[in-house]
Every structure is written in C-alpha cells, then in structure tokens.
C-alpha positions in Angstrom: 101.5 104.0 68.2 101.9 102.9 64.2 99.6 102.1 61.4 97.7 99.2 62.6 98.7 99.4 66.3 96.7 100.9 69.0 96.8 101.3 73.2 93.2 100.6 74.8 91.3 100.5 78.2 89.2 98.1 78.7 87.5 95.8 81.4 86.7 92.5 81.0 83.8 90.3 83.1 83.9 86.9 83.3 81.6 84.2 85.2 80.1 81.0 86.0 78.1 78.9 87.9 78.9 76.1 90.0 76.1 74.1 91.9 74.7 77.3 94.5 77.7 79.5 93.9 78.2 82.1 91.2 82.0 82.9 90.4 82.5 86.4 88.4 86.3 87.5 87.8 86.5 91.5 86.9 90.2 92.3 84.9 90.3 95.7 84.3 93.4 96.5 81.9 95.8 98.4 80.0 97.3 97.1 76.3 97.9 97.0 73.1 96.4 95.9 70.0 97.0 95.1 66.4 94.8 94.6 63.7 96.0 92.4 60.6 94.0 92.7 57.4 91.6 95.6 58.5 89.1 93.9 60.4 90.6 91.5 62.2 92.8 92.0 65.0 95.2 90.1 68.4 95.4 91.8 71.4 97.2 91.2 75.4 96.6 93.6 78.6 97.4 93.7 81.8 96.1 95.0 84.6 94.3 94.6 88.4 92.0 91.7 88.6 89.4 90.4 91.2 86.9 87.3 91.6 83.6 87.3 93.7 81.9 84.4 94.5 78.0 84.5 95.7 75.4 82.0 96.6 72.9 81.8 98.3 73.4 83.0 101.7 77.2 84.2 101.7 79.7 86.0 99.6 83.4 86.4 99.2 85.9 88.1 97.4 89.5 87.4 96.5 91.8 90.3 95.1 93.0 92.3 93.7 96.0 90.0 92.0 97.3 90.4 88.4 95.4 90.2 85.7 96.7 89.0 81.9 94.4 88.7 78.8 95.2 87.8 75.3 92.7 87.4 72.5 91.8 87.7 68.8 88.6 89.4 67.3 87.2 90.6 64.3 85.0 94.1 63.9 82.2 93.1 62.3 80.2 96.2 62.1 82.5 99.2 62.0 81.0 103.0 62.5 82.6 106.4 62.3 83.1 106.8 65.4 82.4 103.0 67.1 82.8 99.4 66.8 80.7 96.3 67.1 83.1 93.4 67.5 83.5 89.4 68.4 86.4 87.9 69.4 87.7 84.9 71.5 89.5 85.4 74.5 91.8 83.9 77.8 92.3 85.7 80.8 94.4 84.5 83.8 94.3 85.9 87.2 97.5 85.3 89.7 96.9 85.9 92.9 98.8 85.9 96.7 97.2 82.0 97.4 95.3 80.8 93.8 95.3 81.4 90.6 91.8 81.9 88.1 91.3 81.7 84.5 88.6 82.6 82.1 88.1 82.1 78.6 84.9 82.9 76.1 83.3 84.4 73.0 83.1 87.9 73.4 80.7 90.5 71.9 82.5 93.9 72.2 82.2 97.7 72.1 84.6 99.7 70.8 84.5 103.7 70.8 87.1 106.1 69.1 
C-alpha cells in the first residue's frame, strides 16, 4: 500500500473452557496493518467467523457471522523472509442471535 502499511490474510483461533464444554471461535480475515517505529505495529480485519462448542457427549456450531479483530504487536525476531511476533489482541463475532468475543496474547507467524 505505502511505506509502513501492508494488507494481510490471516486466521485467528480462539478458545476456552467452561465446566465440560470447550468454546473455540475461528475468524478468518482480510486487513490492514501498520507498523510504527519498525518493529512494532496496530492492525484491524474483517472477515467470516464461526464458534464450536464440544463437550463431552455433544457438539454444536454457530456461524458463520462477522468477524472484526483489532490488535497491536511487536516482531520480535525478524528473518529475511519471515517473522516471529507477539502481540495482544480483541476479536468480536456478531452473529444472526448472539454475539462472541475473544481477546489474548498472541505468538504469531508471519511470512513475506
């Protein structure tokens, strides 16, 4: 796009546990991304989004809604042609009769 600004795919897993039930929300998106100072870096997507829930002797699935993320990271280890990263992010997932949202610390990798 510019110096500084890039476009990325990306999918992003996130998931709990809740008494017998596991709760795993996939976002796989489209966006854009901009790195201040070098290394570190802000980022938002978009893109289709679904949440599964499992437990011991049933399983269900909601989706796919609308998926937004936003975050901020730092490459910590940067390679010619890759990148080893942490950041922190929030994802929220809208869909026809709930909503979901995620947020954690992230270990990423990135290839160019």
């Amino acid at each position: 796009l510019a110096i500084d600004w890039m476009l990325f795919l990306g999918v992003e897993l996130g998931g709990t546990t809740r008494y017998d039930s596991t709760f795993i929300q996939t976002t796989a998106m489209a966006g854009i991304q901009r790195f201040l100072g070098g290394r570190f870096y802000v980022y938002a997507g978009l893109g289709p989004s679904w949440v599964t829930e499992s437990g011991s002797d049933y399983s269900d699935s909601v989706g796919p809604g609308l998926g937004g993320t936003i975050g901020v990271g730092i490459e910590a280890l940067r390679l010619p042609n890759a990148a080893i990263g942490i950041e922190v992010s929030s994802t929220l997932g809208v869909f026809a009769h709930e909503r979901w949202d995620t947020g954690g610390l992230n270990l990423t990798f990135v290839g160019y």
